[in-house]
Structure formats: structure tokens, C-alpha cells
C-alpha positions in Angstrom: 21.7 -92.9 -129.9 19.8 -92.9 -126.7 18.3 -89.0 -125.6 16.7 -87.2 -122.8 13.4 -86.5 -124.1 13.6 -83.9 -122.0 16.6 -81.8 -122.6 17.2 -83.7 -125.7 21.0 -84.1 -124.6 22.9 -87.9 -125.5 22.6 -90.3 -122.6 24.9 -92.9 -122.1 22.3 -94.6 -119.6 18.6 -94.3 -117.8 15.8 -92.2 -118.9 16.6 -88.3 -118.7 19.8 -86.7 -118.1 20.7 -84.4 -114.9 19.8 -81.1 -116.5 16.6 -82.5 -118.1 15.5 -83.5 -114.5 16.9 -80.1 -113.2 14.6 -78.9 -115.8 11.4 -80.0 -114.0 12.5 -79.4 -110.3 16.5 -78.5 -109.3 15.6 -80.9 -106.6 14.9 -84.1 -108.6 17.6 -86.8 -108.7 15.7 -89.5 -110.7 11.9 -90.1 -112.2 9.9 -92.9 -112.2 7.9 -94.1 -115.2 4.0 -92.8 -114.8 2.4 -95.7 -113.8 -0.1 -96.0 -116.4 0.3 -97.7 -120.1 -1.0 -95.3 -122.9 -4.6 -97.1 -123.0 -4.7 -96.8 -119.3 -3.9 -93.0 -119.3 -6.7 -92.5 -121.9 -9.4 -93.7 -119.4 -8.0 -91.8 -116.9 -8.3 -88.7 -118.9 -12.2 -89.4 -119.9 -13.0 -90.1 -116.7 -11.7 -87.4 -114.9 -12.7 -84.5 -118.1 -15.8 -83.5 -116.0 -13.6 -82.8 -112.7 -10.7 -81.0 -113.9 -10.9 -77.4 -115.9 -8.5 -77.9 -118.7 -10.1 -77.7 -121.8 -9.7 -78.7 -125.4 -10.2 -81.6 -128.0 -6.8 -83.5 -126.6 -7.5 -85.7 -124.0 -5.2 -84.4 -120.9 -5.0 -85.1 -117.3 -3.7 -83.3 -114.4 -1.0 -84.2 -112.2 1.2 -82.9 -109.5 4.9 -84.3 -109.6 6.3 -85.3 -106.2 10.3 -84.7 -105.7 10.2 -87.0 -102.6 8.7 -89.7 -104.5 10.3 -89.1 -108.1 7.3 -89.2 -109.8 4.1 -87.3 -111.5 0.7 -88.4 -109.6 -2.5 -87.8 -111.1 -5.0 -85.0 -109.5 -8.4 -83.5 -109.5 -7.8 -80.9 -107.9 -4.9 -77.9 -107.3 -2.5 -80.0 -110.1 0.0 -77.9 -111.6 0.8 -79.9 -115.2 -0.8 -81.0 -118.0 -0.1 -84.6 -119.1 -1.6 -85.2 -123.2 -1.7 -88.9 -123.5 -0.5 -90.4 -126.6 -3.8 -90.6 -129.1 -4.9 -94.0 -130.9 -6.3 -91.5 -133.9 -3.2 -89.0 -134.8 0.0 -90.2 -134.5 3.2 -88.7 -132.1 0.9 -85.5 -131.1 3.3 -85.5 -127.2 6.3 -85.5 -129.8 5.1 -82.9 -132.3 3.7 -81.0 -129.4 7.2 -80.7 -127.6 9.1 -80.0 -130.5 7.2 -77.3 -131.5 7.0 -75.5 -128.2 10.9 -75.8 -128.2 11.4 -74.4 -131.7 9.4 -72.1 -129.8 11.8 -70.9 -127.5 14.5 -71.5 -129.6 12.4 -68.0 -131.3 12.5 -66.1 -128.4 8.9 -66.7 -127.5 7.7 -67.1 -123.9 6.7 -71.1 -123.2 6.1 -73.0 -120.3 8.5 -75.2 -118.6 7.5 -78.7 -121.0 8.8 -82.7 -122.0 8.0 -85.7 -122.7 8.1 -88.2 -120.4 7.7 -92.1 -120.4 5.5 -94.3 -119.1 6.0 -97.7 -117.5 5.4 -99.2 -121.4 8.8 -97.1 -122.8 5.8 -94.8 -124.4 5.8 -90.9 -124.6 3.5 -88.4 -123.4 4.0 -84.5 -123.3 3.6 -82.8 -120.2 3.5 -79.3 -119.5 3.7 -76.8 -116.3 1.0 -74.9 -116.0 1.1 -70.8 -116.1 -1.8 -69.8 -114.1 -0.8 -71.2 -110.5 1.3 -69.8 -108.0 1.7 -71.2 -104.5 0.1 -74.3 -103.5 -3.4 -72.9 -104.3 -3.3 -69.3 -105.5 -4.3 -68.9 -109.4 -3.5 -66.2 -111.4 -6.3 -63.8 -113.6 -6.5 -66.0 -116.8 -8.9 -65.1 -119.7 -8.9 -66.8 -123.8 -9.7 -64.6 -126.3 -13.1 -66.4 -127.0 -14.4 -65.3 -123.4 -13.1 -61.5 -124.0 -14.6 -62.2 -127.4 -18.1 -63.4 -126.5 -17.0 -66.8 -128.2 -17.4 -70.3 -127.1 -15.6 -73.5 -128.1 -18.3 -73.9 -130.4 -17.5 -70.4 -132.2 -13.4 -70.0 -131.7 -12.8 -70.0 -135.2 -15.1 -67.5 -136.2 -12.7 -64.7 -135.6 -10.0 -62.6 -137.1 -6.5 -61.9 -136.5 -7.3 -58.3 -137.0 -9.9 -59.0 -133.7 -7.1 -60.5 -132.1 -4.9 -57.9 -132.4 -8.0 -55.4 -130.9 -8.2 -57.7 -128.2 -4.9 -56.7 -127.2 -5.7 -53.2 -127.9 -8.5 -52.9 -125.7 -6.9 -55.1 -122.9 -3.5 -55.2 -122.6 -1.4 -52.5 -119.8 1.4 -52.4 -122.9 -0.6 -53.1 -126.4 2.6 -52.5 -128.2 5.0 -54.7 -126.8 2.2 -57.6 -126.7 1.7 -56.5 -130.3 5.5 -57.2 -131.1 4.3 -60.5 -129.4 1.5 -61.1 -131.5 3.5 -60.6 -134.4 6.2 -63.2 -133.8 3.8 -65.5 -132.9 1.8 -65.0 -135.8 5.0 -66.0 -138.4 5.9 -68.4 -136.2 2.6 -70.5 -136.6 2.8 -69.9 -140.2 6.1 -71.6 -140.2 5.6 -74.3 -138.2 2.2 -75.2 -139.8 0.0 -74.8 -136.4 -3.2 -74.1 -138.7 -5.4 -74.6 -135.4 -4.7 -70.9 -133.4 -8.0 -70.5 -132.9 -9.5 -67.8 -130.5 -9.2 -70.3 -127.0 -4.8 -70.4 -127.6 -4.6 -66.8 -126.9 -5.3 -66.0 -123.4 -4.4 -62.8 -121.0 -2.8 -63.2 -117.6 -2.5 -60.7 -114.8 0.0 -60.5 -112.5 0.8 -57.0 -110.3 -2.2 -55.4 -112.2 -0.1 -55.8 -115.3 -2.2 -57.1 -118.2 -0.4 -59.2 -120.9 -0.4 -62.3 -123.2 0.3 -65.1 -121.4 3.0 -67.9 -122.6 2.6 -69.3 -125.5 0.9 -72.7 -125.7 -0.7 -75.8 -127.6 1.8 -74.9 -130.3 1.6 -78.1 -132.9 2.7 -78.2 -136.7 -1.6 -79.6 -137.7 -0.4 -79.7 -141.3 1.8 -83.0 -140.9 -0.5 -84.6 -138.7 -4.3 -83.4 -140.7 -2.7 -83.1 -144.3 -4.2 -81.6 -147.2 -6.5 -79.4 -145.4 -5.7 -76.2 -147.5 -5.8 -73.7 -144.7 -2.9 -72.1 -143.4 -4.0 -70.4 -140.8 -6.8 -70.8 -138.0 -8.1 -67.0 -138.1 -8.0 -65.1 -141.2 -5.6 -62.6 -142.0 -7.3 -59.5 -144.6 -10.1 -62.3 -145.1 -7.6 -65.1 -145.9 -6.5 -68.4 -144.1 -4.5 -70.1 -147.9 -2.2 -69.0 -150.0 -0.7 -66.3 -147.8 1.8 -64.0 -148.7 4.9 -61.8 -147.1 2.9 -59.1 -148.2 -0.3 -60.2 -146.2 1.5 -61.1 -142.9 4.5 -58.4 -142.9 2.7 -55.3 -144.9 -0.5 -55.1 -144.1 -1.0 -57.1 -140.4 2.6 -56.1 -139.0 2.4 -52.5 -140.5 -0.7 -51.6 -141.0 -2.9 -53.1 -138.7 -0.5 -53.5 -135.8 0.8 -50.4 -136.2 4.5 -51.2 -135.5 7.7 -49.5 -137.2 9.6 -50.3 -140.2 12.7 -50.8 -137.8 10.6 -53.5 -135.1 9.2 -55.5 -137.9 12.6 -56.4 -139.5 14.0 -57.0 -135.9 11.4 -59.5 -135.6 11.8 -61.2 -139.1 15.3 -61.2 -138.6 15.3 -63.0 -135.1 13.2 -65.5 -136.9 15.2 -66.0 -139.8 18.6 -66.4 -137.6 16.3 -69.3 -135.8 15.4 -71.5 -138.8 19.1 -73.3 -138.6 18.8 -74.2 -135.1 15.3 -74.9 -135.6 16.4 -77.5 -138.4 19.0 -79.0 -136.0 16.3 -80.0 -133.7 14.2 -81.0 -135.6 16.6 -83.5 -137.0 17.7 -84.3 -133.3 13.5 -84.7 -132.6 11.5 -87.3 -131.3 9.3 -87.8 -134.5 9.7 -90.4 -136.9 11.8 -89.8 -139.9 9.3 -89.2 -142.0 7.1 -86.9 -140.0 10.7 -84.8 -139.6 11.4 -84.7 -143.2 7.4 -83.5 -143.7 8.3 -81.0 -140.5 11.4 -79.7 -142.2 9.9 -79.8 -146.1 6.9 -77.8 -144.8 9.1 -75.2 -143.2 11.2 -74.8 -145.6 7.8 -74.3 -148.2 7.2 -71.5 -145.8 10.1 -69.9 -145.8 10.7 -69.1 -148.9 6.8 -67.8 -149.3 8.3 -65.4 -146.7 11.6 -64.6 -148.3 13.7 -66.1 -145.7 
């Protein structure tokens, strides 16, 4: 069964289906492969990391996609998405990457407009629009929590998510309903096994002298691609990144340290809990192999019932 890997919908024929296109620009008819094989797009990415100022461990490039031409063209400069090349170390990070950032708003959590798309080898590669331009050229206030923090990529981990959450305190124009944020987040990455939230995922974005968190991103379930690596959790929670508990995440960080009600709490959980069937469905309708969707679906599940659902 042939899908649009970027709405995810059955195709009878071609590469992406009319709403996955409409998905990227209302204006696009058709897309053309990127011209670049996988091994091709990884040059392009080392070669151009001093130019461009996307950072992280994943080798990405930036691009601007063109309606009149049907197709994504690389850039140095003013590009507004992301494209993460397949990797020749861990395998189907685009897939796992896209997935997850749809279970995402499958949650109710703010993402950027994302999908795969192929390259002129039949090969996937995530790409992503980006959240801090505007315009042709205009750029709104971005800032991770390691600068607020005094951290640098060297020293994202060493954090908390209790310092997270005072980030937000200190920064944010409505702490509480970032903090609601925060929270659902939080259990989300626990579900989904992204054990690498460090400090430099969380970033603040103004817009209209608002301060808030901006959309989530580099969501990824780490646990089925690094295995065995005992953490659950890139910033500790009361001291802890294994072997946490409902009592750790909902109790004490929800309640006590966040500060929010008995009544906004179990609003949240529940959303989450109502998710975990559709999230299962696509899953099972996914882009990963079958055996990275049952590890995806056997992890989850794990998680859940740590957390009662």
C-alpha cells in the first residue's frame, strides 16, 4: 500500500497526495524529487555547517522550496526549512523524527509544519518549516534555554527540569499556561522515549512583545534508536532521569513544583491518555520498519502503564 509520506493518506499513484502537497504550500500542484542521493546530501550538509545557523548533532541543511519550480533548493542564507539527511550511523532518524512530531500534534502540542520527502534515489529525508521567520527576511526573538541558562552545547545536559520550569517563570508574559505546556510536553517525552530534551530543545519566541515557548521540536523516540541506555529522561526530574514514576512526574513536578491545580493536571493526563489509540494507529500506519514500530509501540505501551494509563 503506497502512502503520502506526507499526509500519510493511501495513494493510488505519484509521490504525495493533494492535501500532503497542500500541506507545504496551498499553491503546489506537484514536487520534484530533491536532487541529491542520501550520500550527496550528506556533503552538502558538512560543507555548508559553518555557513548556515542551525545547530545540533544531526547533520541538516537549509533550503527554500520554490512553488513555480515544484521543488526544495538548497540555501545559505534566508532559507526557511530544515532538511535532516538520512544518517549512515542510526537508522530511519527522518522517519522516527516525523512520526514523532505527529504523535505530537495528534497530543495537542504546537509543531511546525513537517514531512518527509524523497529524493531522486526513492530515499526519505525529514524536513521541517522553520518557526523563527516571517517575511522574506524578518526573524523572530528566538532564545534556548542553555543561552537564558548560561549553558552551551557543551553543558545542555547539566540542568534540571525544575530549572526549566524557572526559566519559564522568570521569562515567559503567561508562566502558567507555558507551564500547562511544559507539563504535556514533559509526559509526552516520557512516552515517546525522546531521552535527549536537553536544555538547547526548549527555546522562547517573541512575537507582539508576548513571551512564550516556542513549537515544539527535534521530538525523536532515542530509546529505539540508542537502546539500553538506562536513562529516561534528558534533565532530571527530583534528581532522577531512570526508573521514574507517576508520582515523580504528576505529584511532585506537575503539582508541586509547577504549581498547577488538581483539576489542570488531570485535564492534561486525560488528553494524553484519549491520544495513545490514535497514536498507536499511526504508528502502525508509519514509515518505520516493522520492527522499529513494534519497539515504538512496546516502549509506549511500558510507559504507560508506569503512568497508569
Amino acid at each position: 500500500m503506497n502512502r503520502c509520506p506526507l499526509s500519510y493518506e493511501v495513494i493510488k499513484e505519484g509521490h504525495y497526495s493533494k492535501n500532503g502537497l497542500r500541506k507545504l504550500n496551498p499553491r503546489l500542484k506537484s514536487l520534484h524529487p530533491l536532487a541529491f542521493t542520501k550520500e550527496e546530501l550528506l556533503e552538502e550538509a558538512a560543507e555548508r555547517s559553518g555557513k548556515i545557523s542551525l545547530e545540533g548533532v544531526q547533520p541538516k541543511v537549509s533550503a527554500l522550496l520554490s512553488v513555480p519550480e515544484s521543488s526544495f533548493i538548497l540555501t545559505d542564507v534566508n532559507g526557511m526549512y530544515i532538511i535532516k539527511p538520512q544518517q549512515p550511523v542510526y537508522s530511519s532518524l527522518p522517519e522516527n523524527e516525523d512520526l514523532t512530531m505527529r504523535l505530537a500534534e495528534i497530543a495537542g502540542i504546537d509543531v511546525p509544519q513537517h514531512g518527509l520527502i524523497y529524493d531522486k534515489t526513492g530515499t526519505l529525508h525529514y524536513v521541517v518549516k522553520r518557526f523563527d521567520r516571517f517575511g522574506k527576511r524578518e526573524k523572530y526573538a528566538v532564545e534556548d534555554f542553555a543561552q537564558l541558562s548560561g549553558r552551551t552545547r557543551n553543558t545542555k545536559y547539566d540542568s534540571s527540569m525544575e530549572s526549566v520550569a524557572g526559566i519559564i517563570e522568570k521569562y515567559c508574559t503567561f508562566p502558567v499556561i507555558e507551564k500547562v505546556k511544559l507539563l504535556t510536553l514533559t509526559i509526552f517525552n516520557y512516552l515517546t522515549g525522546n531521552e535527549d530534551m536537553h536544555l538547547k530543545n526548549y527555546s522562547l519566541i517573541t512575537k507582539s512583545n508576548i513571551t512564550s515557548l516556542t513549537p515544539a521540536y527535534d521530538l525523536l523516540n532515542t530509546t529505539i534508536v540508542l537502546k539500553n541506555t538506562g536513562e529516561e529522561i534528558a534533565l532530571p526530574v527530583r534528581g532522577r532521569k531512570r526508573n521514574l514514576t507517576r508520582n515523580d512526574l504528576v505529584s511532585y513536578f506537575a503539582v508541586e513544583r509547577l504549581g498547577l491545580n488538581d483539576r489542570t493536571v488531570e485535564m492534561t493526563m486525560k488528553n494524553l491518555n484519549e491520544a495513545i489509540p490514535m497514536w498507536e494507529d499511526e504508528i502502525a500506519i508509519s514509515f518505520l520498519s516493522d520492527g522499529m514500530k513494534e519497539d515504538y509501540l512496546s516502549l509506549l505501551r511500558k510507559r504507560c502503564r508506569t503512568l497508569g494509563f
